[in-house]
DOVEX-889911 format. One record per residue: residue in three letters; x, y, z of N, C-alpha, C in turn. Coordinates in Angstrom, 3 decimals, m for minus. Example, Ala and Ser with C-alpha at 12.3 -4.5 7.8 and 13.67 -1.06 7.14 Angstrom:
BEGIN
SITE   residu       n.c1       n.c2       n.c3      ca.c1      ca.c2      ca.c3       c.c1       c.c2       c.c3
SITE      ALA     13.190     m5.690      7.800     12.300     m4.500      7.800     13.200     m3.300      7.800
SITE      SER     12.850     m2.250      7.080     13.670     m1.060      7.140     12.900      0.030      7.870
//
This chain:
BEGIN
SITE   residu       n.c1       n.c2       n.c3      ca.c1      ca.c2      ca.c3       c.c1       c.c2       c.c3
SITE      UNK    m33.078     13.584     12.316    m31.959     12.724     12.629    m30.917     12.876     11.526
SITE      UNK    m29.688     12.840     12.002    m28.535     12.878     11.261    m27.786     11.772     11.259
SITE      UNK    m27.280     10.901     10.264    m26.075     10.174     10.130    m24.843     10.608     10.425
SITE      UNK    m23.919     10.455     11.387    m22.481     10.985     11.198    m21.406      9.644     11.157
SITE      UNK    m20.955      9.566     10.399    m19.708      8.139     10.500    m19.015      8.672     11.534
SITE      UNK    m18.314      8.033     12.400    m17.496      7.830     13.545    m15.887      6.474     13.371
SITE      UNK    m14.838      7.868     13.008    m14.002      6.746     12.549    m12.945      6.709     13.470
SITE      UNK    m12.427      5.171     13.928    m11.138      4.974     15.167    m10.094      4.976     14.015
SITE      UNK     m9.139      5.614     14.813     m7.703      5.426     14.096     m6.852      4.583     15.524
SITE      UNK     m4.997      4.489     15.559     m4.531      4.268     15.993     m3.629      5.109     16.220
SITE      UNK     m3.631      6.437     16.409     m3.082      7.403     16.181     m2.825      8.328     15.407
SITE      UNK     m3.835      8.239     14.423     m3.119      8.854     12.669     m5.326     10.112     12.774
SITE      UNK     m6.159      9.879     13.495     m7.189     10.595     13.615     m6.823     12.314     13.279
SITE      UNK     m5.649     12.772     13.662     m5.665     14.127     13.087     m5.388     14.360     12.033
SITE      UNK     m4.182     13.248     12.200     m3.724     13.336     10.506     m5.043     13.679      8.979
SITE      UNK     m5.381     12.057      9.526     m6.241     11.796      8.402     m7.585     12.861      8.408
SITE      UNK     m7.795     13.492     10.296     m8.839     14.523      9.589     m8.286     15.780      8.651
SITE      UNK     m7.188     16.139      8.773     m6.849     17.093      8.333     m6.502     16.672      6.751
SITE      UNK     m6.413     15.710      6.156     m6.277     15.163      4.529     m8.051     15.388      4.012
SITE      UNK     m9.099     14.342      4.938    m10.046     14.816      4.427    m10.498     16.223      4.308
SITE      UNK    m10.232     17.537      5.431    m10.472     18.634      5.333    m10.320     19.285      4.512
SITE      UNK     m8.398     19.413      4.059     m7.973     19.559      3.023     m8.876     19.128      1.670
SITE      UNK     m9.112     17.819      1.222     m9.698     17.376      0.340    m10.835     17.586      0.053
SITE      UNK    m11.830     18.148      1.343    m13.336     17.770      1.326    m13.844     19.745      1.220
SITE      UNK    m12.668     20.451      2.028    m12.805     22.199      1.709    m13.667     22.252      3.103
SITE      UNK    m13.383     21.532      4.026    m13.838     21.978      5.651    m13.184     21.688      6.609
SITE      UNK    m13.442     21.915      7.882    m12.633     22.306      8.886    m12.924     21.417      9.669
SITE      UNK    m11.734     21.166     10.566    m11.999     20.359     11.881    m11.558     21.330     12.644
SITE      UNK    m12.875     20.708     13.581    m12.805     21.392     15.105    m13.399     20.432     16.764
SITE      UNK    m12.953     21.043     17.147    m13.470     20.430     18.386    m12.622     19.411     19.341
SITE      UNK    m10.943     19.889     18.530    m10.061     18.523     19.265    m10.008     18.117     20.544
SITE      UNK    m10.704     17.137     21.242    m10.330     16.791     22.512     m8.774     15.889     22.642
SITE      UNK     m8.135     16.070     23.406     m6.946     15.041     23.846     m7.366     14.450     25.039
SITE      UNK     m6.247     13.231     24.766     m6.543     12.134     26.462     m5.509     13.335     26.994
SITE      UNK     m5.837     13.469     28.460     m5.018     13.599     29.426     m5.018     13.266     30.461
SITE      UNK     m4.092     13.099     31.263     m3.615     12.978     32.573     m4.459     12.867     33.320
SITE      UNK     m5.370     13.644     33.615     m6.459     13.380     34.663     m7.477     12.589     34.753
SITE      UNK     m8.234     12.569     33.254     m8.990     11.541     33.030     m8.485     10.043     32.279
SITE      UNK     m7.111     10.109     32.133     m6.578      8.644     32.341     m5.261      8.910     32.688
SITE      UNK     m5.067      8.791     33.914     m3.914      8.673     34.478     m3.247      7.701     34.403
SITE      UNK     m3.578      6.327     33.688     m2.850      5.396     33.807     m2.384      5.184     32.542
SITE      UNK     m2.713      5.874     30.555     m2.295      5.913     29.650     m0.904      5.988     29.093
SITE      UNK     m0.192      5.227     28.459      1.158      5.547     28.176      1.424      6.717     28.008
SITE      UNK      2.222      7.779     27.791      2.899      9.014     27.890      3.178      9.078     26.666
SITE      UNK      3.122      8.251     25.291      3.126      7.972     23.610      1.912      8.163     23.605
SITE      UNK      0.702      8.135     24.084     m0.442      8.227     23.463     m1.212      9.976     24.252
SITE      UNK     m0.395     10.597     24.355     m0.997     12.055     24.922     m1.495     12.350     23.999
SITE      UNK     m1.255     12.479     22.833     m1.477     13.669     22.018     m2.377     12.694     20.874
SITE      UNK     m2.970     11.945     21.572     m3.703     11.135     20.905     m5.157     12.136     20.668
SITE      UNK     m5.996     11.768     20.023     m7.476     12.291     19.773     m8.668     11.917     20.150
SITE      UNK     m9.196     12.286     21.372    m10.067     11.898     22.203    m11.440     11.204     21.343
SITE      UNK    m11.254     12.716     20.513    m12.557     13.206     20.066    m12.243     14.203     19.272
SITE      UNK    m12.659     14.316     17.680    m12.144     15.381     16.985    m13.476     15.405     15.375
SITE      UNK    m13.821     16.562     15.529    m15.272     16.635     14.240    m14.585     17.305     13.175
SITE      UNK    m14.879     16.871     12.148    m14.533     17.866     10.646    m16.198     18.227     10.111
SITE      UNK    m16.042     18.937      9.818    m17.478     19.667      9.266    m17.054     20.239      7.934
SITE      UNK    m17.905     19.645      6.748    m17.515     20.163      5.547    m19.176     20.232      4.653
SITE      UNK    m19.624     21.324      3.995    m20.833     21.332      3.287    m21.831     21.281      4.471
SITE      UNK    m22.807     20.192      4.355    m23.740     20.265      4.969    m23.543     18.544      6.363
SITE      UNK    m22.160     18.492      5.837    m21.836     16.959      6.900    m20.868     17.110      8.042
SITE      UNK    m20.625     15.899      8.612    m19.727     16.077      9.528    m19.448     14.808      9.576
SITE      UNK    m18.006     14.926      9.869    m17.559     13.144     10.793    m16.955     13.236     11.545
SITE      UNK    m16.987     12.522     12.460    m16.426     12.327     13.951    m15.116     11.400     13.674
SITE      UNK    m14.265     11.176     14.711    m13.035     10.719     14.533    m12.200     10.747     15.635
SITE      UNK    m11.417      9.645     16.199    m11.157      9.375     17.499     m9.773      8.307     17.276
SITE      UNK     m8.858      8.529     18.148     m7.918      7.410     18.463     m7.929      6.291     19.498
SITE      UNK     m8.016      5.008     19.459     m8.367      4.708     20.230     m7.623      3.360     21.130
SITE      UNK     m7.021      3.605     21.967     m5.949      2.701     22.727     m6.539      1.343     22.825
SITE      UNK     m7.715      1.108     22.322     m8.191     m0.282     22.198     m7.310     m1.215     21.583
SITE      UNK     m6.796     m2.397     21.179     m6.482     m2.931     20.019     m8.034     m3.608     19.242
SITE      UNK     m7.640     m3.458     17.585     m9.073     m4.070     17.353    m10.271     m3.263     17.216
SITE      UNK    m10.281     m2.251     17.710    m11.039     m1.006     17.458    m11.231     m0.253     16.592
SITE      UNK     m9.423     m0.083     16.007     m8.940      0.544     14.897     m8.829      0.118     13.297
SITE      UNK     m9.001     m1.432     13.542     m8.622     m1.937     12.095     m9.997     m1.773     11.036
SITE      UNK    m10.151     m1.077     10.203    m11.231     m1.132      9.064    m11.506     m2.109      8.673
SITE      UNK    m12.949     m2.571      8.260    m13.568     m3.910      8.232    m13.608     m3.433      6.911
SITE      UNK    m14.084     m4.687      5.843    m14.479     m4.391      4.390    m15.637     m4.371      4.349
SITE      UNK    m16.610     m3.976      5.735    m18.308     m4.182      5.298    m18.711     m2.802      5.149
SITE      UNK    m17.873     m1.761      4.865    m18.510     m0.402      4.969    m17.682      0.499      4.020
SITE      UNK    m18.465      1.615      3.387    m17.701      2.310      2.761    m18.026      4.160      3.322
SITE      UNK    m17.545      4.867      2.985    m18.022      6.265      3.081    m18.236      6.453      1.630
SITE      UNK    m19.520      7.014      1.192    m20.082      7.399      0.233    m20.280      8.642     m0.284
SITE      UNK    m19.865      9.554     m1.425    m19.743     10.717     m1.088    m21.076     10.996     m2.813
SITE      UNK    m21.796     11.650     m2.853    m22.577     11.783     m4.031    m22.231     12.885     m4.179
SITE      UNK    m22.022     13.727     m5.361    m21.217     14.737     m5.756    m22.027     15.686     m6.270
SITE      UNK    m22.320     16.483     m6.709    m22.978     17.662     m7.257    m23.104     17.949     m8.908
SITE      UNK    m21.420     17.602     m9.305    m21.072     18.001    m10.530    m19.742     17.304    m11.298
SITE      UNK    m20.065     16.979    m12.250    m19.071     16.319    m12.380    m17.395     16.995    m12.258
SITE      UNK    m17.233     18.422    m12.388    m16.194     19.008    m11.696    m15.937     18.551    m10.230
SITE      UNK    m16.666     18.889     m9.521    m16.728     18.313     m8.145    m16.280     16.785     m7.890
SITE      UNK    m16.530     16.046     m8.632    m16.370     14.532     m8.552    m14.567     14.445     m8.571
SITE      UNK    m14.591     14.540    m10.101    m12.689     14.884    m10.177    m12.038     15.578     m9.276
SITE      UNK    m12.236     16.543     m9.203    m11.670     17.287     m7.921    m11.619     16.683     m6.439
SITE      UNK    m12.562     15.885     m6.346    m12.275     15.411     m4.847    m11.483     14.210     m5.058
SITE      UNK    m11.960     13.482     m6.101    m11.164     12.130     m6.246     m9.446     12.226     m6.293
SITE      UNK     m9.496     13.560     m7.094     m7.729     13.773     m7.505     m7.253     13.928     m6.144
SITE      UNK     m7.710     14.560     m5.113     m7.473     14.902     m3.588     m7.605     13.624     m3.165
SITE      UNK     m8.160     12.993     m3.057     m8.228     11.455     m2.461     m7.442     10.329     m2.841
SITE      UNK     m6.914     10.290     m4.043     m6.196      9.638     m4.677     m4.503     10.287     m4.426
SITE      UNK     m4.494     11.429     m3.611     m2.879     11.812     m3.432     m2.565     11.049     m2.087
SITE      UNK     m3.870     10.503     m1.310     m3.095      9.842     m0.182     m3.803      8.437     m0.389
SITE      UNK     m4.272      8.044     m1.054     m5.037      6.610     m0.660     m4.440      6.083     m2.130
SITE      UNK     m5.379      4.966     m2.333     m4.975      3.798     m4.006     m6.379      3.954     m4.175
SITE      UNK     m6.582      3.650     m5.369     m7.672      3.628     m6.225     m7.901      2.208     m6.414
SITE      UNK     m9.253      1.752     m6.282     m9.536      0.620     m6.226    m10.365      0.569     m7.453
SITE      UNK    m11.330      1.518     m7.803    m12.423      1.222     m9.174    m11.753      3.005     m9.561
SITE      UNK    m11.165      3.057    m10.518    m11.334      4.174    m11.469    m12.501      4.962    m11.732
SITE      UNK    m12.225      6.092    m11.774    m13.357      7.100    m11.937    m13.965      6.249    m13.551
SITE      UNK    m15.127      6.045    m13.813    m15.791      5.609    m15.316    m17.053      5.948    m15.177
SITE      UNK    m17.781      5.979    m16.428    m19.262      6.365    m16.654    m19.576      4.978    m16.568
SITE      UNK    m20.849      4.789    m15.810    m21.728      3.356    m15.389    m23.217      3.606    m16.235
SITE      UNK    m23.651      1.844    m16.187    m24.385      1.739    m16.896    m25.821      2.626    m16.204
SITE      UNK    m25.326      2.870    m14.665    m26.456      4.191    m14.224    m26.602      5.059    m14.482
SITE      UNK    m25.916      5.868    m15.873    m25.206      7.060    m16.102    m24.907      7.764    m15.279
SITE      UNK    m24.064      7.199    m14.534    m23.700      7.685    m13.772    m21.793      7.771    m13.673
SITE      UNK    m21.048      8.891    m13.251    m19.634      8.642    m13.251    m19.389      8.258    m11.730
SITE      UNK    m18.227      6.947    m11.406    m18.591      6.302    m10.265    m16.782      6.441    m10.086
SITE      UNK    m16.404      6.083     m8.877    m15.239      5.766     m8.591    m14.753      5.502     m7.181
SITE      UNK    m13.687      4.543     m6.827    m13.772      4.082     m5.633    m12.151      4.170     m4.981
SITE      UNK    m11.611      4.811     m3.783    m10.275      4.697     m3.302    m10.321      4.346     m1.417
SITE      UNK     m9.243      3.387     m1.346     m9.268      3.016      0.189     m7.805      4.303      0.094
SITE      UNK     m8.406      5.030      1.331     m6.965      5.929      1.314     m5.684      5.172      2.628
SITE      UNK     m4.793      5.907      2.729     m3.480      5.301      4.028     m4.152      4.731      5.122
SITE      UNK     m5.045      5.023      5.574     m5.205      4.957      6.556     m6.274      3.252      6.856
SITE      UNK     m6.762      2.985      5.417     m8.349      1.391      5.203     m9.101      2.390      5.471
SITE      UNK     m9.324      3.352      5.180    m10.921      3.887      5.192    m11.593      4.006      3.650
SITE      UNK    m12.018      3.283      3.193    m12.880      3.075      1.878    m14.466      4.164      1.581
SITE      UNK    m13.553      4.767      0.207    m14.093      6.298      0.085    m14.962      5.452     m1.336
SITE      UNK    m15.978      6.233     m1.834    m17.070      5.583     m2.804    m17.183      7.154     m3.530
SITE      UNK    m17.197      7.593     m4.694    m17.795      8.731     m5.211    m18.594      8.502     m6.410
SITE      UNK    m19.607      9.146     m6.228    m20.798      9.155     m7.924    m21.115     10.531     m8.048
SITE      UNK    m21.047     10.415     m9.306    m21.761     11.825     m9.726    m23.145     11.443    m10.749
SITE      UNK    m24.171     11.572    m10.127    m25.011     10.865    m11.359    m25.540     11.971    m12.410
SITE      UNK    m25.296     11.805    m13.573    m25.702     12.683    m14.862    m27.063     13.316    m15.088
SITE      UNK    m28.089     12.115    m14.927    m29.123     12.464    m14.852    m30.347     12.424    m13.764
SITE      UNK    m30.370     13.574    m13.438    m31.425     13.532    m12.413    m32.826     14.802    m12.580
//
């Protein structure tokens, strides 16, 4: 079994997959769009919306969707995406990428886990978590 996060936007799903791609060094694929046939009754502003769209980076993936719901889309504060890092090069490097579109909420710092930790909600309320732990 695999975990995959599954994230609604309100239109911004390509966008933001293509920032994490950029940031994360993988690809999205798989864009579905709404169309016409299978909702014929959708505003004509939401075509080019994102049915359904996967980024695949390392050994993960996340799913990602727009979704004409209201309420669907808004990010709750009970969840974060967690990313555990490899190296502490790796850590900086993604954070500096994450931090060009989101705010930094906890600064990259060494924790009393020895561990280097750091936390950013990027444009979009999706709340990113990174550790690199020192010793393992």
């Amino acid at each position: 079994m695999k975990l995959v996060p599954y994230l609604n936007f309100a239109g911004q799903a390509e966008e933001a997959l293509q920032l994490y791609a950029k940031a994360l060094g993988g690809k999205v694929s798989d864009i579905m769009r709404f169309n016409k046939d299978m909702f014929p009754d959708m505003d004509d502003s939401m075509r080019n919306w994102v049915l359904h769209a996967e980024l695949y980076f390392k050994d993960n993936k996340l799913y990602a969707s727009d979704t004409p719901e209201p309420d669907q889309h808004a990010f709750a504060t009970g969840y974060t995406i967690h990313l555990d890092c490899e190296s502490q090069d790796e850590i900086l490097e993604l954070f500096e990428a994450f931090k060009s579109f989101g705010q930094v909420t906890n600064p990259l710092e060494d924790t009393y886990w020895d561990a280097i930790y750091g936390a950013i909600t990027d444009k979009f309320g999706v709340q990113w978590s990174f550790n690199y732990q020192k010793s393992e």
